[in-house]
N, C-alpha and C positions, 0 to 999 in steps of 0.2 A: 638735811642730814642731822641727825641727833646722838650722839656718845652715849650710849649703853651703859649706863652707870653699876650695872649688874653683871657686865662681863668681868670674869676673875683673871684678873692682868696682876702678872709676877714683879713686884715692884723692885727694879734693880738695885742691891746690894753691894754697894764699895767697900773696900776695905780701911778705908779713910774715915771714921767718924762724921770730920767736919763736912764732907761730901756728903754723906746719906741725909745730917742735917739739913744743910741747903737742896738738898733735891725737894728732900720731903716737902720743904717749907713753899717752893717754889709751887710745885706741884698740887700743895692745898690750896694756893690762890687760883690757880686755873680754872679759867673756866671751860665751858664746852667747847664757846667758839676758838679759847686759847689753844684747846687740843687738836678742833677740828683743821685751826689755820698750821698748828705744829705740824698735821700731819699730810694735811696738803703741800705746806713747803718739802719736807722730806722727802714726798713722792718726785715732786719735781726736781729736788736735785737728785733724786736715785735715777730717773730717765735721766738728764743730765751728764751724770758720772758714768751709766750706761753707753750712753751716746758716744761719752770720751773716750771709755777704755776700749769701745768697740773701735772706733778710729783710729786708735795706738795701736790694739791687734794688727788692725787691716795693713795699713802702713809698716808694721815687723815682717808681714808674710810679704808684701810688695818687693820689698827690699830685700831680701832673701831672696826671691825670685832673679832680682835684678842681678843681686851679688853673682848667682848662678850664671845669669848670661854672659855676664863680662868673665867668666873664667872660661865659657865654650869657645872654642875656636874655631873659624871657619877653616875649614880643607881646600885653600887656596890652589892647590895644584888639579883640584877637582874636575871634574868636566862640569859638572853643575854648582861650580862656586858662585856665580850669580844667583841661583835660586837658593843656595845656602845663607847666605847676603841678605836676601829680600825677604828670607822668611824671619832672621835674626832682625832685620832692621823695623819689619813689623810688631813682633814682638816688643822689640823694645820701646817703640813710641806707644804702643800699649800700657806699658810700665811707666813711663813718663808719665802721659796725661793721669792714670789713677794714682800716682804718687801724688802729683800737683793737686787734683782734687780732694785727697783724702787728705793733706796736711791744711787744706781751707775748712771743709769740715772740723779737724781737729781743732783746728783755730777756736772755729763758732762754737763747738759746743764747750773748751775749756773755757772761754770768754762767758755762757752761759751759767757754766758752774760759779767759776769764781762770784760773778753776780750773786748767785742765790746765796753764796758761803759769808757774802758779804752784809747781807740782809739778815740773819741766823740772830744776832743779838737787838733786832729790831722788834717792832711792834708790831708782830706776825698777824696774831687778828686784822689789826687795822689794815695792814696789805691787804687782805681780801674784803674786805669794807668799804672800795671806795662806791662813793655814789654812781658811778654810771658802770660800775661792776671790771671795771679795767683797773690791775693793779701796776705797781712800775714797772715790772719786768715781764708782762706778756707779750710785749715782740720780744724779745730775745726767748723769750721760754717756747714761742710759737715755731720758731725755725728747729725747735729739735725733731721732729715729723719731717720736715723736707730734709735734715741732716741725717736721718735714721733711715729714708729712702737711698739718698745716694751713698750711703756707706752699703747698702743692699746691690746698689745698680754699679756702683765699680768694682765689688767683689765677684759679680756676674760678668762683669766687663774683660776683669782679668783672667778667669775662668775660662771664658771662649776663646780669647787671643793664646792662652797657655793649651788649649787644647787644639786649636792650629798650628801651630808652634808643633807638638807633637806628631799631629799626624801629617803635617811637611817632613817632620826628618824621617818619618817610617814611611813614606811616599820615594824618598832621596836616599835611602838606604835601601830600599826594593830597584831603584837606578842601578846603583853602585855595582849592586851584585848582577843584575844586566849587562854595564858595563864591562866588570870586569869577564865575563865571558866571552862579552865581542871582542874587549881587546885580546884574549888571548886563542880568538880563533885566527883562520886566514884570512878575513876579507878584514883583519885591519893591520896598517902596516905604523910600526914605531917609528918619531920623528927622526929619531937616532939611527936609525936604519938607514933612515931613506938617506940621511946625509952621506953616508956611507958607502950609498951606489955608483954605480959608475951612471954616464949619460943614458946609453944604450938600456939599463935596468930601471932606469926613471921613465923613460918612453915606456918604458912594458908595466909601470906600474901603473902608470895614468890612463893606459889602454885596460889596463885590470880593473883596475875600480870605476871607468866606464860601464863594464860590463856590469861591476856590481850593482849599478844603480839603473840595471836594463835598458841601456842604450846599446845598438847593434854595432859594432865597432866595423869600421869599412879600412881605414890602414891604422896599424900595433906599433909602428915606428917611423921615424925620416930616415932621409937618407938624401945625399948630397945632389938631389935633384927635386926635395919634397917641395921648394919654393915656399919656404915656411910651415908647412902643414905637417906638425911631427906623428899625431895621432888626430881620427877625424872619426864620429861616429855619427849616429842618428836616433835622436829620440823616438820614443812611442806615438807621439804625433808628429812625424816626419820634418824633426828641425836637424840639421844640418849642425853641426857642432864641428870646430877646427880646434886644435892644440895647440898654442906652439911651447914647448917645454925648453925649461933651463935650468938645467940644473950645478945645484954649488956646492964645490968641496966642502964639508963640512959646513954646510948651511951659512956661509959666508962668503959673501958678496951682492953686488946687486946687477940689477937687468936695468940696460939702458933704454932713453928714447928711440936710436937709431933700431934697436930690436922691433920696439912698437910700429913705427915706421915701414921697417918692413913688412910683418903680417900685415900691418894695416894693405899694404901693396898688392898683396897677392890672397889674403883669407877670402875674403868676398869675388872679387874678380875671377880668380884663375880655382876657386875651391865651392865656393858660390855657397858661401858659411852665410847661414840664420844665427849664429849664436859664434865669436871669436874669442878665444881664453888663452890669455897668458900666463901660465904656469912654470911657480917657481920654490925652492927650496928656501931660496933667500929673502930676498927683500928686489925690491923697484923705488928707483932714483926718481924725485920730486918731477921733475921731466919726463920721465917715463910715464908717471901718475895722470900727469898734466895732457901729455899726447893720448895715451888712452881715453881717461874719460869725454876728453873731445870727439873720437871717433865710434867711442861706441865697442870697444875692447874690456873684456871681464876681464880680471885681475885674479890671482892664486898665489897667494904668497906664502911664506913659512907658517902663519897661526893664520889663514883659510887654511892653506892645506893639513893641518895637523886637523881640523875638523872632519874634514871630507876620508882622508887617508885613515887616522891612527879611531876617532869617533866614529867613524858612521855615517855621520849626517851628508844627506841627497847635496850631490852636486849642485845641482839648481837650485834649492834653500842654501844653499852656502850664500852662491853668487846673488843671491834676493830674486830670483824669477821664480818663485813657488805657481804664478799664473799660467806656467809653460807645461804641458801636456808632458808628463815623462812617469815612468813606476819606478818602483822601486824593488832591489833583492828581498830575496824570504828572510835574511839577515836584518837587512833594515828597517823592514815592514813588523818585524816580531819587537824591535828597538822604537815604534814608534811613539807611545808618551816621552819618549828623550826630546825629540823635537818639537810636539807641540806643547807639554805644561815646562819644562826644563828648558826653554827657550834656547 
């Protein structure tokens, strides 16, 4: 490469005398290769300085992203505040990892700058002179091309997790408005409510939302000869399901072993149950948990039952046997991305 000694270049004018002097003076000694190595080092710190400020950018809009997520709140009382959760906690290791990478980059390439800014009153030609054509700082000048990639590859990075981010909560807000329709038709009933009930109106509910979830209901309540069996229906593939229901004033209290005990006595025996559920408003004593899962008794407590009741969601996905043959209402069927992405 050769300096065009015929190109008409504007020779800059200070307003400093002593400055224009010394420019000038400096300037008459140059030579080609002085200009050619001036203008080689310049371009490298302009990538450089490029490099940097693109990194500072990147890392302003990260953080502003981030600042944004730690002010969103999740809707704890949600139905789908799990998936509000997961999609927030996603997001945000998103924002981590491109923070952490772009402040390594930033690192490298103000470390590259400073170099070359430190070189600036050195013997520029000679830097590009050396005999085997490597001057001091071509590995650090060489990392600006893989620094100029990943400041490319985490702004795309952030990109996609911010555009997941988004179409999660227009996913969870098309829920919402689902939701709130089912809640406020008949086939769901408020936890509040239910505590509310007497016994006799909790048997008729569990025989109701049997029904909702198309199981053929064969007895709608006990009665003091049911030998455990308060409501008893039959799924779509002919399982046998038993009840036994308990219900608590005001959602307080709990079901004992000796209950478990009993159904266990008579659901299979005298009722000849595929499937035995104790269902409760309240809660179930460490013993009661204990005697159950030994025998093989499903459990329905205060938050299963707010699923099944006040949600929507199928009986048998509550209790985990999604493997058991049964349908489900035109209610829950029309609700169904609630249970399979909304977990």
């Amino acid at each position: 490469m050769h300096i065009n000694w015929r190109t008409e270049v504007q020779v800059p004018n200070y307003a400093n005398d002593q400055l224009n002097e010394a420019f000038q003076r400096h300037l008459s000694r140059a030579t080609d290769d002085d200009l050619l190595a001036a203008y080689l080092h310049w371009t490298e710190g302009r990538i450089a300085l490029d490099c940097l400020v693109t990194a500072d950018d990147l890392m302003a809009r990260i953080q502003f992203e981030a600042d944004s997520l730690a002010r969103l709140s999740v809707p704890v009382s949600s139905r789908f505040a799990e998936a509000y959760r997961a999609a927030t906690d996603d997001l945000r290791s998103a924002i981590d990892r491109a923070l952490s990478t772009t402040e390594e980059t930033e690192r490298k390439a103000r470390e590259t700058w400073q170099k070359l800014c430190n070189r600036t009153p050195h013997d520029l030609a000679g830097r590009y002179q050396q005999a085997d054509g490597i001057h001091p700082d071509r590995t650090a000048v060489e990392l600006l091309g893989p620094l100029g990639d990943q400041n490319a590859e985490v702004e795309q990075n952030i990109q996609d997790a911010l555009l997941r981010h988004r179409n999660e909560m227009h996913r969870l807000a098309a829920l919402e408005e689902q939701m709130a329709a089912f809640l406020a038709s008949d086939d769901s009933f408020d936890l509040e409510d239910v505590h509310r009930m007497t016994p006799y109106e909790f048997e008729h509910m569990v025989a109701t939302l049997a029904r909702r979830d198309g199981l053929h209901v064969v007895r709608a309540r006990g009665n003091s000869r049911d030998l455990g069996a308060d409501v008893i229906a039959v799924t779509a593939g002919d399982l046998r399901v038993v009840f036994q229901c308990k219900h608590r004033h005001k959602g307080v209290g709990k079901v004992v072993s000796r209950d478990m005990q009993t159904l266990n006595g008579t659901a299979r025996p005298e009722h000849q149950a595929d499937i035995v559920i104790a269902v409760t408003n309240g809660t179930f004593t460490k013993p009661a948990i204990d005697f159950a899962r030994s025998h093989d008794i499903q459990l329905l407590d205060g938050t299963e039952l707010r699923r099944w009741a006040t949600w929507g969601d199928p009986l048998l996905k509550v209790l985990g046997l999604n493997d058991s043959p049964v349908t489900t209402s035109a209610t829950t069927q029309d609700l169904g991305p609630l249970y399979v992405q909304a977990g």
